[in-house]
N, C-alpha and C positions, 0 to 999 in steps of 0.2 A: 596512388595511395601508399601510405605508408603501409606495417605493417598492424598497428595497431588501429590503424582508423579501418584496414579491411575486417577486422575481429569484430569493429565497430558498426558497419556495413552487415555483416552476420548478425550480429547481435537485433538489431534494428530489423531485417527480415524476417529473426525468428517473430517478434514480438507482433508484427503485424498477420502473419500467414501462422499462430499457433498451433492451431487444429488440426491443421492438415498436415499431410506427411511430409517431412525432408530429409534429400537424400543427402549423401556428401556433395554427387556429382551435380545437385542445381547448384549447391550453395558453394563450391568451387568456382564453377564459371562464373559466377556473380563478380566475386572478385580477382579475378583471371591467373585465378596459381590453380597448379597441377593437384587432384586429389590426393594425391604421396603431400605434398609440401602443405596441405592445408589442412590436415587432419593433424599431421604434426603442430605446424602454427598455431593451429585451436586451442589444444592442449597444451603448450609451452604457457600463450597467453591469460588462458580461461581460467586454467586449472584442472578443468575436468573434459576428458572427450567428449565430442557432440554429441552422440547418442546417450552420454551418460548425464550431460547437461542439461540435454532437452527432457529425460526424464524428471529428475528433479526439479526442475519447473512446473511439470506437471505433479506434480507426487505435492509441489506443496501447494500449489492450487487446491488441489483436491482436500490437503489439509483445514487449506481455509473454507472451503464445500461443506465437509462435513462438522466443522462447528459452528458456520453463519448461515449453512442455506441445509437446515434441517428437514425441512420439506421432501428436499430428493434423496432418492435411497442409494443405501453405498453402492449395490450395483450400477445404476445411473451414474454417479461420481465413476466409478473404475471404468466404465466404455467414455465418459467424455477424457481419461486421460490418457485412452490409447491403450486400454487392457481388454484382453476379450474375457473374463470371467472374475467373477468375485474373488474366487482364489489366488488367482494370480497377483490381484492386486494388492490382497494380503500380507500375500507374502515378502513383494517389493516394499509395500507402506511399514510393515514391520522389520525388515531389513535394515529401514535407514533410522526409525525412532523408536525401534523397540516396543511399539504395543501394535495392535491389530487393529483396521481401522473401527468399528464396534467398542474397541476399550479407548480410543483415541474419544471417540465422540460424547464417551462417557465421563471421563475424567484424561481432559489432554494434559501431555506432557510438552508444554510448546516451546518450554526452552532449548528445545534438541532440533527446532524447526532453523532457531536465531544462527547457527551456527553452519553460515554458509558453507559450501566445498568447493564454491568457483570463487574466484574475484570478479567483485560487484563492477558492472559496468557504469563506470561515472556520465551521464551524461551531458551535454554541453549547455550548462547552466551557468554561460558567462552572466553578468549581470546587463538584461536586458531594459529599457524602460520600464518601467510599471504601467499600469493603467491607473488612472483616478476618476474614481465615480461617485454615486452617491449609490450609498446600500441602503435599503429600505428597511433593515431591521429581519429579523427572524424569531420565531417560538421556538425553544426545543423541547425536545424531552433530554435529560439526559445525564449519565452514568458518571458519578465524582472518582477520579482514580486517584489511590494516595498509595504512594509506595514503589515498590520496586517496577521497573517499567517493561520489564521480563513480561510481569502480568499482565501486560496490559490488554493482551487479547480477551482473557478472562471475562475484563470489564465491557470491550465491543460483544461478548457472546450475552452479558446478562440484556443486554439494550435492544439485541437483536432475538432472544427470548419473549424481551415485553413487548415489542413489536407485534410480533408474532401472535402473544395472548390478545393482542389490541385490533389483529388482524388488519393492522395498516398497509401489510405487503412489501417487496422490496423497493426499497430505497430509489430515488431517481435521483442522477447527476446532479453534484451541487446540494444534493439534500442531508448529507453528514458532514457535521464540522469536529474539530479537534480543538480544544481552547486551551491553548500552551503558556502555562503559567513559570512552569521551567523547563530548561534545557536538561534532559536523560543522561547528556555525557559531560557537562558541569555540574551535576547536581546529586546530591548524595541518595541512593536509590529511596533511604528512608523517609526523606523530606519530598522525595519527585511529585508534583502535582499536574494533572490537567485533568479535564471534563470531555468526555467523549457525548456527540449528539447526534438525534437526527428530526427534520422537521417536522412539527405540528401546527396544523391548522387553526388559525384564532377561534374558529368555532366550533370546534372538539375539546369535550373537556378530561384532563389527566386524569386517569385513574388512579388511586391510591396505591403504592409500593413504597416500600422501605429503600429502595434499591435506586430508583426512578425518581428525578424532581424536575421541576419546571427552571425553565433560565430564559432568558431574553436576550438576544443579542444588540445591542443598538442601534436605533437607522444612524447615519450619517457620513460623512468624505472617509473615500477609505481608497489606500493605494492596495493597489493588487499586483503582486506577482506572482509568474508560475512555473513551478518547479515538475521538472520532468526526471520520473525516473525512482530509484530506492527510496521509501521514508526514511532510508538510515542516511541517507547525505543530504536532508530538508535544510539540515541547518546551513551547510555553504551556503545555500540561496536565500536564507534568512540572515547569513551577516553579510552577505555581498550589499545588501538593502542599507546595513546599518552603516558601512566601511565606503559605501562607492556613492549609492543612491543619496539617501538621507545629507553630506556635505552637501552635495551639488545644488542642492533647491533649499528654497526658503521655506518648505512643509517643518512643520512640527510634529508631532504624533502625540496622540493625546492616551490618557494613564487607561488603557487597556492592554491586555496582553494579546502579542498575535495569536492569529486563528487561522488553522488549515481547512480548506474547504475542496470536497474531493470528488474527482470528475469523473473515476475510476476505479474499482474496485479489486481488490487482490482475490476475488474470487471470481472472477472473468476475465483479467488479462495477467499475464506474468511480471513481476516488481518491478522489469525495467521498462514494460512500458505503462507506469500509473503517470496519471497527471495531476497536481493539487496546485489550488489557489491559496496565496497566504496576502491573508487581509493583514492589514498595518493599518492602524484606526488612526486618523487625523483630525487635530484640531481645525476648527474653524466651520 
């Protein structure tokens, strides 16, 4: 291995074994350099030392804890992220954004979350086949985001509010899509448009919100690909489709806009290892 695919090898460990404790010395031998030369190599690579890495993974998990999974109490959120007391984790949670987790959950300041301290692990989202199936269609509920894409979590905490009042419970795999009408980093924050959802049952009927409307997704042929890894690099694997995939075959796609559909959530595993589906809706 090189040296960056053994960072990669790490990286890939953490994400699967998060919970549990790591030391330098498992995660050395793993990739067979000396604990001196790999704590160095981490931090040349990463940006940030391992132990300071692996917190911040957990610090923003727990960010996203305490604004979509209201249910559990900060003390809850600070033992699953490896703190032994409320305090403690206070004090780390407001170290890095400034408010306490309590003012966090009240009114978040999430743009301070966007602004990573390591370099994002790209993962290997060559362009793979697609899958082609036929999708049967979906109800949603679900959240119109207009504007700056900063906010966007804003809009997943009202969805997951009305939820909530709805007593639907959490979400299951595949059951939140993202309806991408533009691209966040060609498109000028003002004009940014998509619909965040999640699904509902044909025979449950929407409760009235201002906030909350009803959408349909269409049954029919829909290629699927799957992107592994940060939502901030979805789009490589959405133009690898337009650039590589789409010449190669005589698929058309027909006038919908793609839609992410998500296997995983950033509130049970850390961003490099989420997985999302992106439908490309086809004619025929």
């Amino acid at each position: 291995m090189d040296n960056q695919q053994r960072i990669n090898t790490v990286i890939e460990y953490i994400d699967q074994h998060f919970d549990q404790d790591m030391s330098i010395e498992v995660l050395s031998q793993r990739v067979h350099l000396s604990q001196y030369h790999f704590h160095r190599l981490f931090t040349a690579i990463n940006g940030l030392p391992l132990h300071q890495y692996v917190r911040w993974l957990k610090l923003k998990r727990a960010a996203n804890q305490l604004l979509f999974s209201r249910d559990k109490s900060i003390l809850d959120i600070a033992l699953c992220a490896g703190f032994e007391s409320h305090e403690a984790f206070s004090r780390a949670f407001k170290a890095v954004c400034g408010q306490t987790p309590s003012q966090f959950r009240k009114a978040s300041k999430w743009l301070l979350w966007d602004c990573m301290p390591y370099a994002i692990t790209v993962k290997d989202n060559m362009m793979i086949e697609p899958t082609i199936c036929f999708f049967e269609g979906a109800r949603l509920a679900v959240v119109k985001h207009r504007g700056c894409p900063s906010a966007f979590p804003q809009s997943i905490e009202k969805l997951v509010s009305w939820a909530k009042r709805n007593q639907l419970g959490q979400p299951k795999a595949g059951e939140v899509f993202t309806i991408a009408y533009d691209d966040p980093k060609t498109t000028n924050s003002e004009a940014f448009r998509c619909d965040i959802g999640r699904v509902i049952q044909n025979d449950k009927g929407l409760s009235a919100d201002h906030e909350v409307t009803e959408c349909v997704l269409p049954s029919g042929r829909v290629a699927i690909a799957k992107h592994f890894g940060s939502h901030d690099t979805i789009e490589q694997t959405v133009y690898a489709m337009y650039q590589h995939w789409l010449p190669s075959t005589k698929e058309e796609l027909a006038d919908h806009p793609c839609v992410f559909c998500y296997q995983n959530y950033v509130t049970d595993v850390p961003e490099s290892a989420l997985e999302t589906d992106i439908y490309f809706f086809l004619k025929g």
